[in-house]
C-alpha positions in Angstrom: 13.5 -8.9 -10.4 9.7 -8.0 -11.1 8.5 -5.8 -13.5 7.6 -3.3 -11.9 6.1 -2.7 -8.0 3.3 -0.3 -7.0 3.2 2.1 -4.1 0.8 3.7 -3.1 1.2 7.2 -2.6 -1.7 9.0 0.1 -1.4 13.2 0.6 -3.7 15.3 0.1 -1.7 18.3 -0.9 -0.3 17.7 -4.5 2.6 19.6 -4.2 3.6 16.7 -1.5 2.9 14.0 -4.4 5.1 15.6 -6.2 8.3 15.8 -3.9 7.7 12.6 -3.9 7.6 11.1 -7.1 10.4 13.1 -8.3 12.4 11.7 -5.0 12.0 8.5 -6.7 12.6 8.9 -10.1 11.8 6.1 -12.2 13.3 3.6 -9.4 14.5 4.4 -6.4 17.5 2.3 -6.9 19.6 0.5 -9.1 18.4 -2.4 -7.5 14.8 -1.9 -7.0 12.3 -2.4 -10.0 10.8 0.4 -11.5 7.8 2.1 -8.9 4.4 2.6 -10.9 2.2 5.1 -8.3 -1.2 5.0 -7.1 -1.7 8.0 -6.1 -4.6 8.7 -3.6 -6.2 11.5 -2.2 -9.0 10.9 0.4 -9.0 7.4 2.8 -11.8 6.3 0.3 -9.3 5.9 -2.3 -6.8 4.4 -0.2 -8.8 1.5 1.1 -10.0 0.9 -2.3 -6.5 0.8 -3.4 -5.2 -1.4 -0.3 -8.3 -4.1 -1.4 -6.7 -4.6 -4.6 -4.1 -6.5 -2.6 -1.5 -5.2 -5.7 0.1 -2.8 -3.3 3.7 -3.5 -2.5 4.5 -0.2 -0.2 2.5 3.0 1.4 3.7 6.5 1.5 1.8 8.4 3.5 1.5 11.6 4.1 1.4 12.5 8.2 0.0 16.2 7.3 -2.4 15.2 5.1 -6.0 16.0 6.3 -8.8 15.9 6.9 -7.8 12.3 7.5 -4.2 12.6 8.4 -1.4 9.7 7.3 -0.7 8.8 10.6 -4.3 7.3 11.6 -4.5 6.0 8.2 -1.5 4.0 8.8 -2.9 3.0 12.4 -5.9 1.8 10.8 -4.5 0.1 8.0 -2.2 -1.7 10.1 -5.1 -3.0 12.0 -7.5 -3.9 9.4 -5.5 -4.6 5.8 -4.6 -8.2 5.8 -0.4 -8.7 4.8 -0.6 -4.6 5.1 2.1 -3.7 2.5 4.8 -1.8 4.6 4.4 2.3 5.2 6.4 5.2 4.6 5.2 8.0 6.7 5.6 11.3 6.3 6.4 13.9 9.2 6.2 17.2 9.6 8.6 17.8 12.6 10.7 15.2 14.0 9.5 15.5 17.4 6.2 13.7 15.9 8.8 10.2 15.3 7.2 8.9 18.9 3.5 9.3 16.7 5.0 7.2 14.1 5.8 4.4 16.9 2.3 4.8 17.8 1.2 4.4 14.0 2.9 1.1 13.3 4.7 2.7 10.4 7.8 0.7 9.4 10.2 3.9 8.5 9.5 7.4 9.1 11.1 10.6 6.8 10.5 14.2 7.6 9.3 17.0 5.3 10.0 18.3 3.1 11.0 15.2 1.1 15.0 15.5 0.6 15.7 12.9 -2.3 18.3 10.9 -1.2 16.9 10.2 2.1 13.0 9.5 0.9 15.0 7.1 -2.0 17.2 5.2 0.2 14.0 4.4 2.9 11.6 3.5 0.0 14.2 1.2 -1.3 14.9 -0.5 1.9 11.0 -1.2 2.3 10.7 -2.5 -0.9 13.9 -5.0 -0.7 12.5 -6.0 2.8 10.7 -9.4 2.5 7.3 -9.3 3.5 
């Protein structure tokens, strides 16, 4: 098992952040390594992060604005070579059919409820990619 992964973690609210680091934990689990988070803010910071090519998994945040985390994940779908698989994160869940459009690979709505958020960032994580 490796040391640790990285997720990246894009919302613009920090609240949102939050939910979503504590929904974790230190793994999210027993199975999964330990997550370290890069947490980002604007698209700048996300791009720069996604270059790095030390991202395992996205969580993004579908409310986050001005640049919201469903066009982010559009985009970085199209243009991140091996794009690490995304998390998105909804606000209702009549917005699932924007997530199709997206090309994120697992969709959670807000607020984060723990078990749920856990048991979808483990599954992306375990998934070969």
């Amino acid at each position: 098992m490796a040391a640790s992964v990285s997720v990246l973690l894009y919302s613009s609210d920090a609240d949102t952040r939050a939910q979503v680091r504590l929904a974790t934990g230190r793994s999210p689990a027993p199975d999964v390594p330990p997550v370290t988070f890069v947490e980002c803010a604007t698209l700048p910071a996300v791009l720069r992060a996604l270059d790095t090519g030390r991202i395992d998994a996205c969580v993004l945040d579908g409310e986050a604005a001005p640049a919201g985390g469903m066009g982010v994940c559009r985009q970085i779908k199209n243009e991140v070579f091996r794009c690490p698989p995304v998390l998105l994160l909804i606000g209702r869940p009549q917005d699932a059919w924007l997530a199709t459009w997206s090309r994120a690979d697992a969709v959670i709505t807000l607020p984060v409820e723990p078990m749920g958020f856990a048991a979808a960032l483990a599954a992306l994580l375990r998934a070969p990619h």
